[in-house]
N, C-alpha and C positions, 0 to 999 in steps of 0.2 A: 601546873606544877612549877613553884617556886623553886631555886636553885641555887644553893648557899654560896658565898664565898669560891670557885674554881681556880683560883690563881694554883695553890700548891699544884691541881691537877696540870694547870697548863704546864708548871715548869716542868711536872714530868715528864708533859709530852715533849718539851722541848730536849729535854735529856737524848733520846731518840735519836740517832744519826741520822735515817730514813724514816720521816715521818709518812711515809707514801701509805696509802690507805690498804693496800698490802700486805705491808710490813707491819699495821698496827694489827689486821685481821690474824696473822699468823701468831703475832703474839701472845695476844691475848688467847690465840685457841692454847698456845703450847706453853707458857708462861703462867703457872696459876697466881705466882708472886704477884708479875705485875696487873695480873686481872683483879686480883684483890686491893689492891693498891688505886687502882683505876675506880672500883667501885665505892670505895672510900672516898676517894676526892667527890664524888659525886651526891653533894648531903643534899637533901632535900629540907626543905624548911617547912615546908606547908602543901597543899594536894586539896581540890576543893571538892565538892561532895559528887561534882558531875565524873570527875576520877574515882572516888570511892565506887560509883555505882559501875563504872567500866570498868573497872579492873575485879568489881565484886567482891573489896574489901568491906570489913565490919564496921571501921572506922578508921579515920584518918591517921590515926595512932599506928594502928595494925599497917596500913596503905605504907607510913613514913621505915615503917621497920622494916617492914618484908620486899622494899621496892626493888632490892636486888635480883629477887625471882624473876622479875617480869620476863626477862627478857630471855629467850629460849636458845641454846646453840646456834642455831641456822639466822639467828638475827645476827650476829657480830659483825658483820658488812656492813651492818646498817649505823651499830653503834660506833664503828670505826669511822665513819662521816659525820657521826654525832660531835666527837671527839677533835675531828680534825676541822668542823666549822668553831667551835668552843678552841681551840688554837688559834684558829686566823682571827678569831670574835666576830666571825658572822653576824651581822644584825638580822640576818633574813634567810634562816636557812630552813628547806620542807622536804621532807622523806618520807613514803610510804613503808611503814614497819611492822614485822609479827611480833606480836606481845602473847604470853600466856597469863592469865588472871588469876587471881590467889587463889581460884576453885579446881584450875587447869584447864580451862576453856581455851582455846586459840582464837586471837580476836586480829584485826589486821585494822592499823592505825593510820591516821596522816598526820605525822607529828611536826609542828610550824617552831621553831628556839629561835627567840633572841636573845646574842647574845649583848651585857652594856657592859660599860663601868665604870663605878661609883669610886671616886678616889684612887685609890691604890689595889683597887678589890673587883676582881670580877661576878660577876653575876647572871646567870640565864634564868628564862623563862620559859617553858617547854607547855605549846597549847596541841590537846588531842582530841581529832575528829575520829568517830568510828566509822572504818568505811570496810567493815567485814562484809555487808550485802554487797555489797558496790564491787570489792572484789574478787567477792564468790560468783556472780554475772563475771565479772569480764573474763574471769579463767573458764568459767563455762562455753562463753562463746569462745573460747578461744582455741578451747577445746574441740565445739564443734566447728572454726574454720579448719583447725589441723585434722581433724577426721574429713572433715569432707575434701580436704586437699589432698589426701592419701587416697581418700578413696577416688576420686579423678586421677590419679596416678596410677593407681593401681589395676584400674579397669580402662587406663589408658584414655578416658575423655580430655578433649581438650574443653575449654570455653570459650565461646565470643560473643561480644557486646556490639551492637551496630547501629550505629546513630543515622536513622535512614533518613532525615532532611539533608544531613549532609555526608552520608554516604563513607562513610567512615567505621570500618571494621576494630576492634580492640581485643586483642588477643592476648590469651594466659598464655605461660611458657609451654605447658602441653599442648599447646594448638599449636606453637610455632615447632614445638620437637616434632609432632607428628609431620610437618611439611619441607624439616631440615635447615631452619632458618633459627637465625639467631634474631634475637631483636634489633631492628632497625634497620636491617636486609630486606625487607621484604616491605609493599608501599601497604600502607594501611586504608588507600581507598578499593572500591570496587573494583575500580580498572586494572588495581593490581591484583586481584584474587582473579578478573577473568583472564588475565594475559598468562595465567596460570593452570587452565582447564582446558581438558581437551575440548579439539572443535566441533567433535560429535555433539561433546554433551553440552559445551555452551549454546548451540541452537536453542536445545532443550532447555535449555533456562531461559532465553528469550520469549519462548512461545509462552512462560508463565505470566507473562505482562504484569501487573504490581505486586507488589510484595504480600504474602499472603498474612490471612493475619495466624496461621499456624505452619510452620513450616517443615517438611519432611523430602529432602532431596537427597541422592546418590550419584555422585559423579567423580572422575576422573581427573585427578593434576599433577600437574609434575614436580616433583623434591626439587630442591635443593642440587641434586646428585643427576639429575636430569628422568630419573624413572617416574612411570606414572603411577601413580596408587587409588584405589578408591577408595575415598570418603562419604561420610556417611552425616548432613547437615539435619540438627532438629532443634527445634527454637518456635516463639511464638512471641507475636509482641505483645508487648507489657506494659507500655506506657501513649495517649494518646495528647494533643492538646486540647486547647478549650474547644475549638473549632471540630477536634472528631476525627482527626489527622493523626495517622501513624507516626511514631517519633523516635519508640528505640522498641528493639526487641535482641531477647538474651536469647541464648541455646548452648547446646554442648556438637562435639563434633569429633571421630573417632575414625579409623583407619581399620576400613572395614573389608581389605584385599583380600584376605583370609578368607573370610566368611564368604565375599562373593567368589573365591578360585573355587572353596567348596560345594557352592548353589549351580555355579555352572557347570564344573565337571561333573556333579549327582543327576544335573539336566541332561548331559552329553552323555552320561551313560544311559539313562531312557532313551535320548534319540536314537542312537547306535544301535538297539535291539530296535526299532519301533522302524527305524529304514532297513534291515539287514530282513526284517518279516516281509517287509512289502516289495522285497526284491532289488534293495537299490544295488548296485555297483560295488564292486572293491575301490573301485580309480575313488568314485561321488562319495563311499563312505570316510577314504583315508581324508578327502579334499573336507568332509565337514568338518572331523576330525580336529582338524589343524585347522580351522577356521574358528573353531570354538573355542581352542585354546588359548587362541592370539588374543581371542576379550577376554578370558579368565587371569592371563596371563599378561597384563598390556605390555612391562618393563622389556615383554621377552616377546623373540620370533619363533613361529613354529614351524618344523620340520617332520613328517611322517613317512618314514623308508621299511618297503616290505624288502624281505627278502624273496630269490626265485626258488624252485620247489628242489633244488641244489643246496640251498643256503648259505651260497657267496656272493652272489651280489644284487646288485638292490634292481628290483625290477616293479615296483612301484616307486612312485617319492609324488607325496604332498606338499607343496610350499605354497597358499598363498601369498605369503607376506614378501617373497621372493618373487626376482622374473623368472618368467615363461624361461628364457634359455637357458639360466641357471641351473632352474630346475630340470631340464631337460640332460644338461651334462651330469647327472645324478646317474642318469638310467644307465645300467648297465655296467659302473664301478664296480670293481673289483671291494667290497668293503669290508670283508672276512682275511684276506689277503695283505691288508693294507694295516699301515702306523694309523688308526682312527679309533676315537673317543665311543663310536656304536658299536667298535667289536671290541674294546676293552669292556662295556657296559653288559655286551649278549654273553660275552664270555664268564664274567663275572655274577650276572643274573641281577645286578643292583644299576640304583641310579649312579649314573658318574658326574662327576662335574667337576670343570676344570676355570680356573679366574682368569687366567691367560692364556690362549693355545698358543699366542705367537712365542710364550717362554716357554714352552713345555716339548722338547726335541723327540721323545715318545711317542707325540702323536702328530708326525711332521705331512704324512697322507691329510689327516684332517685343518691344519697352516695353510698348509698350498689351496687347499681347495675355499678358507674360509678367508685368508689375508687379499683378496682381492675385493670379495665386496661388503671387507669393511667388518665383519663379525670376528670379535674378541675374544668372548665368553661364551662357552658351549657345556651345554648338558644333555645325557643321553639316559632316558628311562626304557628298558630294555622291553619288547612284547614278548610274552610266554605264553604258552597256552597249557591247559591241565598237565601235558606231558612233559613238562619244563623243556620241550622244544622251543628255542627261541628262531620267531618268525619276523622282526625288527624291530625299528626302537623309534620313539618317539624324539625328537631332538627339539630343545628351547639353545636361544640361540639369541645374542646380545653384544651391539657396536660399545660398549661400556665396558673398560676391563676390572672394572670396580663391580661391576653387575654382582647382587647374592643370589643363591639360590633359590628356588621358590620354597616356601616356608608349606605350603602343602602336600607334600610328595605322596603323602598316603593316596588322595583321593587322585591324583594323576597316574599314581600305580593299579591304582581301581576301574581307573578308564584301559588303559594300558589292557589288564584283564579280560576287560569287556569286549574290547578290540579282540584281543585273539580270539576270548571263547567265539563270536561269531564269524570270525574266519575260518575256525576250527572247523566249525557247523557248515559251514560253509563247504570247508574241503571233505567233508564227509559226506555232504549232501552228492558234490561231484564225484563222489569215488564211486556212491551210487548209483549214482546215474549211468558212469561209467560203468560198471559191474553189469548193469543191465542192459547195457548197448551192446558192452563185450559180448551176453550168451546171443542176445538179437542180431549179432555180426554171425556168432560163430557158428549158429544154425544157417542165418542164410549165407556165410559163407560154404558150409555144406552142402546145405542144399543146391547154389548155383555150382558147387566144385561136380556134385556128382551130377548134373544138366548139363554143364559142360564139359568132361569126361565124356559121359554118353552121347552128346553130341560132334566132339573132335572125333572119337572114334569111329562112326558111323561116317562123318562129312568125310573121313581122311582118307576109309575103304572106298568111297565116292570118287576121290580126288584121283586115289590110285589107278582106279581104272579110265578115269579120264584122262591121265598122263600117260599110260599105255597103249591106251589106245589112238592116240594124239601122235605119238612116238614112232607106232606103228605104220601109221599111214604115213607120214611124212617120210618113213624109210622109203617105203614104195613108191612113194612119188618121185619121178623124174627130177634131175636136178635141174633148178632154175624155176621152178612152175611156183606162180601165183599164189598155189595153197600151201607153200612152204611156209611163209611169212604167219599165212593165219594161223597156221597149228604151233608155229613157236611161239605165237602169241596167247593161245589156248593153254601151253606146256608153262608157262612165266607165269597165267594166273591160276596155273593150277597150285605152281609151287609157291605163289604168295601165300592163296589159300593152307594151303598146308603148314607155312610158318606160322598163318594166325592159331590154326589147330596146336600146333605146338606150344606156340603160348598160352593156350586153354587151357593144356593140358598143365603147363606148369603152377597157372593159377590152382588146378585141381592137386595140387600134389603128386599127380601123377607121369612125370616126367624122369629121364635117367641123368646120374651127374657122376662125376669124377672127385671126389670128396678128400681130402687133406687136410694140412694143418693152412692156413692163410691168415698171412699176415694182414688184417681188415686196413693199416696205417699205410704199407706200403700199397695197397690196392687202390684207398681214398685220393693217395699223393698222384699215382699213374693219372685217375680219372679225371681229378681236376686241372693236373696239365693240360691234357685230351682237351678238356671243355673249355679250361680257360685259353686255349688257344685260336679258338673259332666264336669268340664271344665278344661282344661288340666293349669298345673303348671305354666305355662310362661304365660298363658293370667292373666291381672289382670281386674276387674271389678271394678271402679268408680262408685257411687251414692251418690247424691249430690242432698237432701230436702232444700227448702228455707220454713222459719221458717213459719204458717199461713195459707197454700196455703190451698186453699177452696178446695171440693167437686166437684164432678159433678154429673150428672143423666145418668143413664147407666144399662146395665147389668154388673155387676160383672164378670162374668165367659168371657163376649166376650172382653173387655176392657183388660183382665188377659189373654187371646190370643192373641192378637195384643199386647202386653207388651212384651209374648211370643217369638212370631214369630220373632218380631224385633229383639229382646238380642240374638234368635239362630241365626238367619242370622250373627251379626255382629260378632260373636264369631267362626263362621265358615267361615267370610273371613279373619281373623286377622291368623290362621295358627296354629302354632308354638307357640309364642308368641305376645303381644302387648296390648293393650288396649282398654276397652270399657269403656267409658263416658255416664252416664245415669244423666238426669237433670229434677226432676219435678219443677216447680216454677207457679208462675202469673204475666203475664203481661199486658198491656192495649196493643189491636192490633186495627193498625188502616187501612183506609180502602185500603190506597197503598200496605201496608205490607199483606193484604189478596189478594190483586189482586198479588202477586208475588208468590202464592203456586201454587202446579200443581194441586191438585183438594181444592176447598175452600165449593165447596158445597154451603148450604143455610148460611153461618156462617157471622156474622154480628160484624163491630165493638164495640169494649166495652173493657170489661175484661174475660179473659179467661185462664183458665190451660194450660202449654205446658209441652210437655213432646219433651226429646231430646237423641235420643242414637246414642254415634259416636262414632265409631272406625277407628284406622288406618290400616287399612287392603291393599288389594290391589283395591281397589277402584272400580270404572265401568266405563266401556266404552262407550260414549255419542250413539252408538247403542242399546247396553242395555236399559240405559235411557230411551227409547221412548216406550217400550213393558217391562218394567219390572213389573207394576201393572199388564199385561193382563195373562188371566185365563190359565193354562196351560203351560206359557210360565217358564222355568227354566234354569239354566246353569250349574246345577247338572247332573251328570251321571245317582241318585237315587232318581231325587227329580219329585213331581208331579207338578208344577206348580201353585198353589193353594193357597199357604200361602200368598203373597202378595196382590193376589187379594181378600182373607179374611180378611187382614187388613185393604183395601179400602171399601169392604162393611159394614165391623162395623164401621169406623169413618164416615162413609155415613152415616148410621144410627142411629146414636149417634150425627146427626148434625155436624162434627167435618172437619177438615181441614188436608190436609197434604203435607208435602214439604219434597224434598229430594235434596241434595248437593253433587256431589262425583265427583271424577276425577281416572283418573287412576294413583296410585302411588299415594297418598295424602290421601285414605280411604272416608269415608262414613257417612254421617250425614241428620238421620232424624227427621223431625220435626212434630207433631201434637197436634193440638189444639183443646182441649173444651171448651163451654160457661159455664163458674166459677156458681155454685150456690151462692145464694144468701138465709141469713137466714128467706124470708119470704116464699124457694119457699116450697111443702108439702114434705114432707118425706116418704110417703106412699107407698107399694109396688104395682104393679100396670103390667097385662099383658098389652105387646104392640103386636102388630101383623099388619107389615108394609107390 
């Protein structure tokens, strides 16, 4: 396309203050004066047939007349650079342009103008290539890079390129987001991808020896932020040399932590039911527990705390990831009592989670206990079982106060679940157990009550007369004579004898008492002075009143032997040294937690006294267990057998309950319950005779 004379157009354009190609685009859109004025300067002289057929004019005639159509709105950019190389007189200026064709077709050009001039007179020459295919491919592909870049965005892949002769990684921006690096933080060789993996799983990459030629790995590295995440590597090579020789291979690479917290805690809940069937442990279940977490979970530590069957303080705790003595000052925390993150979580029934304990003055119990070894960041998912009883909590736990929380809390509240329902089962299975030990106690403790009954009775009219008659003759005898001595010694074991009778009898329920109101707090406080004073330097004695605790009805004196006998036994298996824990208090007991003692007697729920003395001694052997109430039975070299079965006949007859807890290695704790008086019941003293 020839281009007549453009001088008048230039001086227009010079008119112009700002000729910036901006200010020509806005004009011409909002200006129709000077857009008409513009297209005027622009005569055409001539258009050759290779134009005719591009533009799909009829003839050259038509082409010179209608050329002002060509050019459609959304080109005026383009004609705005037309205009402003025709000002400077560009001898060599090229733009790719949308033209529309005299039929309406959209065709897209590369238009080359030079601009000369002849005398006094300017002149362009405007040559057009069609390059509508050429630019319908590159928006095509360009299209499909911008789809397939979103969709690596969107499904979160990253890429990488790897030049394995020389060992050199090449990474899209979603490879380095996913690992928290910017570009050029992080080394683009191998050595810096593995100075970035854990050391578990780099072995495991080792063992792979060359590069495969399809590749599908899963492992561990650490951000940016220092947390580890897993990654999910897939790639295959794609390029060899002449030789047959690996050279590069592509893949994608994705941030698969999710997926795997999900696979492993869905595992952890199979395992959990598949050990809790074959018998494992509470201690071996909570410890896998928290073991399986710590891989699902890498950025974070795990913490597993049962509550005791009180539910205040923790009387299991799982920590692998922790030391042995750390975890060991767990046991026994007061955690219900205390400023902590697990009793804001059981109380609330949801996860908690806190970014900083050391800023957070609310939970200053869980600071102290976490600012020494170094943990910031703490979360607590609480364990509930069907009855929304909450039985403990699960604790993730992180030196990072930046730490987030874990992004799959569903499936960790599913273990959480899991966890209790088989504890649940668990403590039901025991209550069973119990239930059926209890009626196997309380037959044969009838049946031994009424054997021994019928036997003190009988031995005791025996005794009677051998003390009489013992009594008798040493009347008669001379004073000073030889068979004095023997018969005082016949009258001393007659009246031993006779004490054991009495004690039979008390086992039997058949014994007389002086019955009152009795203070159990002040009776505990008498006995452990008593004991603790004839009790060797290394044991210490604990006793521990809760402020209020009522009365009960009782003999005094039998109540203050069963106080007794306990505190001696436990002081006599603790040795050496160690401790005994003496606890009066009240609690409401209700009627599962009665069906779970080994004898409960006629005792009914409500409210009731408990007393609890627990030492850590060397424990008993679940043999023991089964015969340690029965009459006679002992494990002393010196002992008669007797004291235990005199504490089950007075808490028998005192209406009262008792339970016993021990293992071997772990010590000894027992429990017994009275029904709490109440201020209307009488106070009067009163013989009983059962």
């Amino acid at each position: 396309m020839l281009v007549d004379d453009v001088t008048v157009l230039v001086s227009i354009l010079d008119e112009i203050e700002d000729a910036s190609e901006r200010s020509l685009i806005e004009k011409l859109k909002i200006d129709s004066g000077f857009r008409s004025q513009v297209f005027a300067g622009i005569q055409t002289v001539t258009f050759n047939k290779a134009a005719v057929e591009l533009f799909e004019a009829e003839s050259i005639e038509e082409l010179n007349r209608r050329a002002s159509e060509l050019a459609p709105p959304d080109a005026l950019s383009s004609l705005a650079s037309y205009l402003q190389a025709i000002d400077r007189r560009d001898s060599n200026f090229s733009d790719d342009v949308a033209f529309m064709t005299l039929k309406g077709k959209r065709i897209y050009v590369r238009a080359n103008v030079n601009v000369f001039s002849n005398g006094d007179k300017t002149y362009a020459v405007n040559s057009f290539t069609n390059i509508t295919d050429w630019y319908n491919d590159r928006n095509a592909l360009a299209a499909v890079r911008t789809r397939y870049a979103l969709a690596l965005k969107g499904s979160q892949f990253g890429v990488w390129d790897f030049d394995i002769p020389n060992q050199q990684v090449i990474r899209d921006n979603e490879y380095l987001r996913i690992l928290g690096y910017r570009e050029g933080e992080i080394d683009r060789s191998v050595m810096g991808v593995r100075a970035l993996m854990h050391p578990e799983d780099l072995s495991q990459l080792d063992a792979m020896g060359e590069f495969p030629d399809t590749f599908d790995y899963e492992f561990r590295i650490r951000r940016k932020t220092g947390e580890y995440r897993w990654l999910r590597l897939e790639g295959s090579v794609c390029e060899w040399n002449a030789k047959g020789e690996k050279i590069r291979a592509v893949g994608t690479v994705r941030d698969t932590s999710v997926e795997r917290q999900q696979l492993e805690l869905m595992n952890l809940e199979k395992e959990i039911f598949k050990n809790a069937s074959e018998g494992t442990s509470i201690e071996s279940l909570l410890s896998l527990v928290a073991s399986k977490i710590d891989v699902a979970f890498p950025a974070l530590r795990c913490l597993v705390l049962m509550l005791d069957e009180a539910r205040q303080s923790i009387r299991y705790a799982a920590a692998p990831s922790l030391p042995e003595d750390v975890r060991r000052t767990l046991l026994g925390f007061p955690i219900m009592s205390e400023a902590t993150t697990c009793r804001a979580a059981m109380q609330s029934g949801s996860f908690r989670f806190i970014q900083d304990v050391m800023l957070s003055p609310e939970f200053s119990a869980t600071a102290s206990f976490c600012g020494p070894i170094g943990i910031k960041t703490i979360g607590s998912m609480p364990i509930t079982d069907s009855t929304n009883t909450t039985l403990g909590t699960i604790c993730l736990a992180s030196n990072d106060a930046n730490c987030r929380p874990p992004e799959d809390l569903v499936s960790l509240e599913r273990v959480a679940r899991s966890l209790a329902l088989v504890i649940e089962r668990e403590k039901q299975k025991e209550r069973a157990r119990k239930r059926e030990l209890q009626l196997q106690n309380q037959q044969k403790f009838e049946s031994l009550g009424k054997l021994a009954s019928g036997i003190a009775h009988d031995f005791n009219n025996l005794l009677t007369v051998i003390m009489t008659n013992a009594e008798l003759c040493n009347f008669n005898l001379p004073p000073g004579s030889v068979a004095n001595d023997n018969l005082d010694q016949v009258v001393d074991a007659a009246e031993m004898a006779s004490s054991l009778c009495k004690q039979m009898l008390t086992f039997a329920g058949q014994s007389q008492s002086q019955t009152q109101h009795v203070d159990l707090a002040q009776a505990a406080t008498k006995v452990a002075s008593l004991v603790g004073s004839a009790t060797k330097k290394g044991i210490h004695i604990d006793l521990h009143i809760a402020p209020g605790t009522p009365n009960v009805w009782g003999d005094v004196t039998a109540l203050s032997q069963v106080l007794l006998n306990l505190l001696t036994n436990a002081v006599e298996a603790i040795g050496e040294s160690g401790e005994v824990h003496i606890d009066v208090a009240t609690k409401q007991v209700s009627q599962v937690e009665i069906d779970g003692f080994i004898f409960s007697g006629k005792i009914q729920p409500g409210e009731h006294v408990f007393v609890t003395v627990k030492d850590n001694g060397a424990g008993i052997s679940p043999e023991t267990l089964h015969c340690i109430f029965d009459p006679f039975f002992t494990t002393k070299s010196t002992g008669q057998g007797v004291g235990l079965a005199t504490v089950l006949g007075i808490v028998e007859q005192h209406g009262g309950a008792i339970d016993l807890q021990s293992s071997v290695g772990s010590g000894t704790e027992f429990t017994i319950l009275f029904p709490a008086l109440s201020d209307l019941q009488p106070a009067a003293e009163k013989s009983v005779s059962n």
